[in-house]
Every structure is written in C-alpha cells, then in structure tokens.
VEXDREN-2710 file (C-alpha; in Angstrom, 1 decimal):
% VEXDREN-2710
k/r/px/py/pz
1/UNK/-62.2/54.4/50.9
2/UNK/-60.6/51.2/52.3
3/UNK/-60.6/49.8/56.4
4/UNK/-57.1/51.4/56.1
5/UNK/-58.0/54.5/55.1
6/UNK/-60.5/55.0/57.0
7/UNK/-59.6/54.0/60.2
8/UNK/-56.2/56.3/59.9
9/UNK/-58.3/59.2/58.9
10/UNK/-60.9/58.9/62.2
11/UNK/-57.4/58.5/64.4
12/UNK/-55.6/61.7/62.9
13/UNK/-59.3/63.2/63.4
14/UNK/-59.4/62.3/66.8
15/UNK/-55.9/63.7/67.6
16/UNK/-56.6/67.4/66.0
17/UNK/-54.2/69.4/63.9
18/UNK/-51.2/70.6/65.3
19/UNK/-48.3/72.4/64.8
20/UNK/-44.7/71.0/66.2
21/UNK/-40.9/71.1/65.9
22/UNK/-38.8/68.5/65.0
23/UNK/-34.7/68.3/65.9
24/UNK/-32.5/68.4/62.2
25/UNK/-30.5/65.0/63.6
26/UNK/-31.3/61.5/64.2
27/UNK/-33.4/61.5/67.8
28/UNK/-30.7/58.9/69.3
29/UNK/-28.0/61.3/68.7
30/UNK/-29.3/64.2/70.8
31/UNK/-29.5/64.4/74.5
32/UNK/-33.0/65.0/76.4
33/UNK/-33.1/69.3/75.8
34/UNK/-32.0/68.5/72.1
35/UNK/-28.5/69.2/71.7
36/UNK/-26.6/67.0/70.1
37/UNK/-22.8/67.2/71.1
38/UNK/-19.8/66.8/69.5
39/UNK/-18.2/64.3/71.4
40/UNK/-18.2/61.2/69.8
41/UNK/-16.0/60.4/66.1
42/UNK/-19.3/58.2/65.4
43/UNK/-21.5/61.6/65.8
44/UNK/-18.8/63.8/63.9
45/UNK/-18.8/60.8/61.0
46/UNK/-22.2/61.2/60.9
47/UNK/-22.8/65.1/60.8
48/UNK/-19.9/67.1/60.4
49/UNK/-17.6/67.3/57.0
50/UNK/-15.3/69.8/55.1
51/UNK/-16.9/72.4/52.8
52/UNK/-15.9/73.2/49.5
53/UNK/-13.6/75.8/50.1
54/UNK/-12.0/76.0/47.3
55/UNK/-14.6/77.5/45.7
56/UNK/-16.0/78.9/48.9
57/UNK/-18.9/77.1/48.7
58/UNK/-21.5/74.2/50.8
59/UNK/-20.7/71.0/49.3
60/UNK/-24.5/70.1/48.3
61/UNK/-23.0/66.2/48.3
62/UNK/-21.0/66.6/52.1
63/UNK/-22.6/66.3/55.6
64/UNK/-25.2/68.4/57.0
65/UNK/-22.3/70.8/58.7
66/UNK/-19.8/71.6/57.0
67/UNK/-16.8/73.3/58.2
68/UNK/-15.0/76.8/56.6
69/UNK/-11.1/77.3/56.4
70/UNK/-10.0/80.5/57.2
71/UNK/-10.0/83.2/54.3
72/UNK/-6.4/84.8/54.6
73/UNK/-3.2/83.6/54.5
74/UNK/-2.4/79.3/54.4
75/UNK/-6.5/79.6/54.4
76/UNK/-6.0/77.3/57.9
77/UNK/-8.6/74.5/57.8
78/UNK/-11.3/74.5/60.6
79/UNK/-11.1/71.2/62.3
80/UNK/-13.7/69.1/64.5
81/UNK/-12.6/66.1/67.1
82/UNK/-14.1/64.1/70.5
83/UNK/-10.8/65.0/72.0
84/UNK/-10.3/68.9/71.6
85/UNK/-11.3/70.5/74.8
86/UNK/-12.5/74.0/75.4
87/UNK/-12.2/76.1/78.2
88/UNK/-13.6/76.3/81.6
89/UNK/-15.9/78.6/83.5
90/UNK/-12.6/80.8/84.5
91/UNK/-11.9/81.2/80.7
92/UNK/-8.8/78.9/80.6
93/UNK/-8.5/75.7/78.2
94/UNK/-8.9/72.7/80.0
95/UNK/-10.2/73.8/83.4
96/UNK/-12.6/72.9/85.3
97/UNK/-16.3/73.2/83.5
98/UNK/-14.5/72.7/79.8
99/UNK/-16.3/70.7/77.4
100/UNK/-14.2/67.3/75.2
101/UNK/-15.2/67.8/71.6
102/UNK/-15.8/70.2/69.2
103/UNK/-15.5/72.0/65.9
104/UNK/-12.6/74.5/66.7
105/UNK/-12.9/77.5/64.1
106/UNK/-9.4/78.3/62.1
107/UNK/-8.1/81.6/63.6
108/UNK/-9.1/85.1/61.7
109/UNK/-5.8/87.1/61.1
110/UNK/-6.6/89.6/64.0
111/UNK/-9.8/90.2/66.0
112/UNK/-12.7/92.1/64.6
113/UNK/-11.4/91.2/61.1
114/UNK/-14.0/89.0/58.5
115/UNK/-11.5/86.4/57.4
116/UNK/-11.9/83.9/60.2
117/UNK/-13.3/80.1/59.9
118/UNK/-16.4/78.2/60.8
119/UNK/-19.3/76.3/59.7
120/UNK/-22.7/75.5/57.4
121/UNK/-25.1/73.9/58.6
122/UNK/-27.8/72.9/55.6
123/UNK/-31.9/72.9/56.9
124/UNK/-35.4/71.7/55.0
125/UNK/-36.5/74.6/57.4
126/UNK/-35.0/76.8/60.2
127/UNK/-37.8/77.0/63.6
128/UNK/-34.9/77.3/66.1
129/UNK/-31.1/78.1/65.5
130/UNK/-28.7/77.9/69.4
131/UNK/-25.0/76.7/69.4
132/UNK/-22.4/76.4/72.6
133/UNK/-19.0/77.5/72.2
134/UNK/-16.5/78.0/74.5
135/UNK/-13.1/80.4/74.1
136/UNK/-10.4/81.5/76.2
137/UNK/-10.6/85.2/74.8
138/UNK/-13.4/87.7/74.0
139/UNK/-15.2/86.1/71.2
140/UNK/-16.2/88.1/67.9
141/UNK/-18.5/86.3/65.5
142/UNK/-21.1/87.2/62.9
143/UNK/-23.6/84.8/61.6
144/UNK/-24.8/84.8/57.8
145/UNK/-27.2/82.9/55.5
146/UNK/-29.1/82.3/52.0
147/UNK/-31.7/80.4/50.6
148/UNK/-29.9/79.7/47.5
149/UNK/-28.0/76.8/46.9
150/UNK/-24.4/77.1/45.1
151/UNK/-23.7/80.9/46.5
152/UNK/-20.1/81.6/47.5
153/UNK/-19.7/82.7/51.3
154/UNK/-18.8/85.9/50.4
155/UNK/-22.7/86.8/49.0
156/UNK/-24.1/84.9/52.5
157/UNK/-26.5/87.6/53.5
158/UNK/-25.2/89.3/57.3
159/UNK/-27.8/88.1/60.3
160/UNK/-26.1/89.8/62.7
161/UNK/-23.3/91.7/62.9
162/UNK/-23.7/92.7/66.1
163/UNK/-21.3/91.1/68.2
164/UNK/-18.5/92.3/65.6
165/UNK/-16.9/95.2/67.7
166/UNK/-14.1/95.5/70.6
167/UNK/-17.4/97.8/72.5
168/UNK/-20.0/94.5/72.2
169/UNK/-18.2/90.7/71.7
170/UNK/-20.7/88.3/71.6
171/UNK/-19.0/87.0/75.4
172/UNK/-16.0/87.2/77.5
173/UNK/-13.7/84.0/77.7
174/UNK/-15.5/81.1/78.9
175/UNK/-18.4/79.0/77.7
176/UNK/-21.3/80.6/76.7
177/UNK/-24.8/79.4/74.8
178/UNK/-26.0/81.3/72.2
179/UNK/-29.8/80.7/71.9
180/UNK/-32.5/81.8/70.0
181/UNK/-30.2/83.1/66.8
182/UNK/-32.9/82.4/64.0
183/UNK/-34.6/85.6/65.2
184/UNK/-31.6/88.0/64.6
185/UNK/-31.4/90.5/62.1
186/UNK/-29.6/93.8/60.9
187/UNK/-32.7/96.0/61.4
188/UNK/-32.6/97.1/57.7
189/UNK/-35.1/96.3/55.0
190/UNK/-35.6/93.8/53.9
191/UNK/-35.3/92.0/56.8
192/UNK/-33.6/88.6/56.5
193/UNK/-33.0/86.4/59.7
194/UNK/-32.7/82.3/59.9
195/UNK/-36.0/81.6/60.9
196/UNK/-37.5/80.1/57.4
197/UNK/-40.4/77.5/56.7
198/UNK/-38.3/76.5/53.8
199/UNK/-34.4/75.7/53.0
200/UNK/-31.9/77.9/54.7
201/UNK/-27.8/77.8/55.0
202/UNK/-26.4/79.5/57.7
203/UNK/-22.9/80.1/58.1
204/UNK/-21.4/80.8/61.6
205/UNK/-18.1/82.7/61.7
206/UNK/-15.6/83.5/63.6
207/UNK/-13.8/86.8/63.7
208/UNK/-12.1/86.0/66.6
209/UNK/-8.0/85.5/66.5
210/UNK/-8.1/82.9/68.7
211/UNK/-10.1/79.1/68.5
212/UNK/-13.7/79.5/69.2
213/UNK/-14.8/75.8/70.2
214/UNK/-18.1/74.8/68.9
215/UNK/-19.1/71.8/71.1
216/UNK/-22.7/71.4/70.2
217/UNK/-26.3/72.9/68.3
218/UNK/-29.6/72.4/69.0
219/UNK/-31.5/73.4/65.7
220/UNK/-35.3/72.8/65.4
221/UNK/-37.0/72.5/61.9
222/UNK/-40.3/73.1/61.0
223/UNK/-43.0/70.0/61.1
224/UNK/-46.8/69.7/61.4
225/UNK/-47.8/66.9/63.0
226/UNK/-51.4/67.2/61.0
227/UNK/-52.0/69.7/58.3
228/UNK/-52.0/73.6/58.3
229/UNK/-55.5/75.4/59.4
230/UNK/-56.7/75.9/56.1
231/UNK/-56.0/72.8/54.8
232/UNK/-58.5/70.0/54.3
233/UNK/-59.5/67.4/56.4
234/UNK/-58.6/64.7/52.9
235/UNK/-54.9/66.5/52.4
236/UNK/-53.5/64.4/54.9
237/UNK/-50.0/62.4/55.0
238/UNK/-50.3/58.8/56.4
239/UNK/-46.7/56.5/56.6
240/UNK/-47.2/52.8/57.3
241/UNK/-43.5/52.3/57.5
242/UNK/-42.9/51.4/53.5
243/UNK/-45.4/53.6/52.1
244/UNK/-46.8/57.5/51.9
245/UNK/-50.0/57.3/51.6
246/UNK/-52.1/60.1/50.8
247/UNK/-56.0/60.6/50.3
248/UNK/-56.0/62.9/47.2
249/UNK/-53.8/62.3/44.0
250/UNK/-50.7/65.1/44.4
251/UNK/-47.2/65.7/44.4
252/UNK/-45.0/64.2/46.8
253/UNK/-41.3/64.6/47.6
254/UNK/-39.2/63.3/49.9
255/UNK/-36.1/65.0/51.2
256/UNK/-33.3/63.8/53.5
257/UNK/-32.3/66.3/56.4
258/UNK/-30.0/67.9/54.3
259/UNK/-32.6/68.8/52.1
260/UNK/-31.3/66.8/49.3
261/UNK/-34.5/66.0/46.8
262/UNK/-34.3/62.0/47.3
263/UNK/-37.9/60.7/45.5
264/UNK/-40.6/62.1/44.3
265/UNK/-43.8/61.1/42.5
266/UNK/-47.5/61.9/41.4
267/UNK/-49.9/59.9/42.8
268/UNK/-51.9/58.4/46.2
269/UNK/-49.1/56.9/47.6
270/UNK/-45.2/57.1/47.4
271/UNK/-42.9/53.5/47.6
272/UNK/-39.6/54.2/50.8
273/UNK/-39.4/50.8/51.7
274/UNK/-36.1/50.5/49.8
275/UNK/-34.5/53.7/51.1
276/UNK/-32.2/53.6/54.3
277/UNK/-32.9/54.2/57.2
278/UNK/-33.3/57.7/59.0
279/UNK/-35.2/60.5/59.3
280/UNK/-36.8/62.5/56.4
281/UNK/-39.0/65.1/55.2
282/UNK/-42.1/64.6/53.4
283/UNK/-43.5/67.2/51.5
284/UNK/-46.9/67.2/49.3
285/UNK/-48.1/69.8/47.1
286/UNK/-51.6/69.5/47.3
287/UNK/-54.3/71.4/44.5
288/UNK/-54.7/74.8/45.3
289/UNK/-50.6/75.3/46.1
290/UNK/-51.7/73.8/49.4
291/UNK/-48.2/72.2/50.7
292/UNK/-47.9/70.1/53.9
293/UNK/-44.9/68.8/55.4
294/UNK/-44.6/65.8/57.9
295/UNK/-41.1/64.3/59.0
296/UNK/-40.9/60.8/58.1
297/UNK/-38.2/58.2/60.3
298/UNK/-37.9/54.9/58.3
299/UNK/-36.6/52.5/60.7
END
C-alpha cells in the first residue's frame, strides 16, 4: 500500500462510518434549509425542462424536472418562469406573502378529475421528497412514481391519493409546504412510497382546475459518507479530485444526478478529470454484492 493510500485509509479510519444525506442539486443553488427555488431563468436553465409528452413519458435526455401538459383537451403545457407569482397568505395572487417564480401546473378540466399537469423529477435515490406551492383555490393533487425507466404516466404507481377529494384537499388557497412526501403510501400491499435507496421518478400532479404554483423542492438523496456497517474497512471510495480510487479491484460507475450512467470501469481506480464539472454519484460494486455509494463534486 502506497503513502497515499495509507494515509487516506488512517483519516477515513479516524472519522468513523457514517450515514448522511445529500441535496439532488448543485450546493450553490440551494438556500441554507435546502430548498432550492425557482426564481432565477439561470436555475430553471439549469433544472427544469419539458417532458416527453407526446408519448407521455420522462425524457431520459431532458433536465432533472421535467414538466407534464395537461391530459385533456389542447393538452395545455405546464410552464415554469422567475416572474410568475403565486398567491399570498390571504389566498389571492399577488398579495402580500406571494412567492416570484415557479412551475405553474396546466389546469385539470375540473377539480377532482386526473387529467391535470405537473412535473418529474428523476433521483439516483429518494431519502427526502417536500415541495412549496402556493394556489388561490383548494388544491387537489396526487403524487405517483416508478422505478422503471421509459413507463408512460399513466402506469406511474399512486403514492397518495389522499388529498384527491372535495372532503380532504391537500390545503385551502394560500401557500402551503408539503413536507415529508417520500413516506406516503396507499396502505395496500404491496406498499410502494418514494422513499428508495435506488432510482425513483416521481410525478407530482395536479387535479386542481386552477394553477397550482410550484415555487421550490427540497429533495435529499441517499449518501454514505464512509461505507455501510457490514462493509469492510478496505471497500472504501477515496476521490483526489481527478481520480476514484479504491483499495480492492471492483466495479465502479459513475452517475450524474439524473441518474444517467456516465463511466464506468473494472479496476482500482476510475479516470473524471475530463468530465465537467458538478456533482455526481459514485457507486462500486464490491465482491460479495457489497455496493457503496459516495457523492462525488468535480470542481
């Protein structure tokens, strides 16, 4: 074992094994609780695109979100800007309290119904799913997701559907934060919800005939900051700032936050110094189907 090697492994000793959380966007692009609003073009440029909806489908090559048309009708397009402005704390548009920017979800033909629009947001993992939207009506939403890439919105699986009927909206007009949505569920076997140590789409719609405006997320992925417990003190990930370096010969992929597969190799070390900058997600597949995962930010 080289100086380098060996000193890295007595500092990661030294510092224990622990789990963590890391935010799915770029750290300068969320504020200090990690949301990251919608209020600048360079921030929507960055995150927020159109799906494919013509085939009803996440665009595997578009931003992380992706925005859904409405499903009746002129199939009106959900639209996102740094200039819309939601409502205030009265319920009104533009009063006092509104937030400037946001998604605003294409109308659904009539409350309660499941045509509305809204958006997909794409994660390597899913630890913590919250959104802020504001509206200037009761708001009526149901939130959906898969593992599977390529499915058509229409086989999403239902998350909740709870906040789907004119007896429980999901608020009155105003602005309201929706927190802790990885952790809902229908109840009924087999139990799917968000929360996921691996790839998940969720989709966020709105069955609401009015605009809901989405002005910002705060979504957590999944990181460990060491290796799991039962993993060995040698099936470590190391980054020098060009390289992966590992201890053990094994299988190592790299992912951008979008999950997107973008190298991958067999061996002690893997070469980033030639991909751009951001932040990334590092997976190795150790001997033993022993997989760690470390977020990587090439600067």
């Amino acid at each position: 074992m080289n100086k380098f090697y060996a000193t890295a492994l007595i500092l990661i000793m030294a510092a224990g094994v622990t789990k963590a959380q890391t935010n799915l966007f770029d750290p300068a692009d969320v504020d200090a609780n990690g949301w990251i609003w919608f209020d600048t073009q360079a921030k929507i440029d960055k995150y927020i695109g159109q799906s494919d909806n013509e085939n009803a489908k996440y665009n595997e090559n578009g931003k992380i979100i992706q925005m859904v048309s409405a499903g009746f009708g002129d199939y009106v397009d959900t639209e996102v800007s740094p200039d819309f402005k939601g409502t205030g704390t009265d319920g009104i548009l533009e009063t006092t309290g509104a937030r400037i920017g946001a998604i605003k979800t294409a109308p659904a033909s009539a409350n309660m119904s499941t045509n509305g629009g809204g958006f997909i947001v794409k994660m390597p993992s899913c630890t913590s799913f919250n959104v802020c939207l504001s509206a200037d009506s009761k708001m009526y939403v149901r939130l959906l997701g898969t593992t599977a890439a390529g499915k058509i919105t229409g086989d999403y699986i239902i998350a909740s559907a709870k906040f789907t009927t004119v007896f429980k909206p999901l608020s009155s007009a105003g602005i309201f934060v929706w927190s802790d949505m990885e952790q809902l569920n229908t109840g009924f076997e087999p139990i799917f919800k968000l929360a996921s140590p691996s790839t998940m789409y969720a989709y966020f719609q709105s069955l609401t005939k009015n605009n809901i405006y989405i002005h910002g997320v705060k979504i957590l992925t999944a990181q460990l900051s060491g290796v799991n417990d039962v993993t060995a003190e040698a099936h470590r990930i190391l980054f020098d700032g060009k390289n992966i370096l590992l201890f053990d010969k094994a299988g190592i992929k790299l992912y951008d936050v979008r999950g997107n597969l973008i190298r991958e190799s067999i061996d002690t070390s893997l070469q980033v110094s030639d991909v751009p900058k951001g932040v990334y997600i590092a997976q190795v597949y150790f001997a033993g189907n022993q997989r760690v995962t470390k977020k990587i930010i090439i600067r």
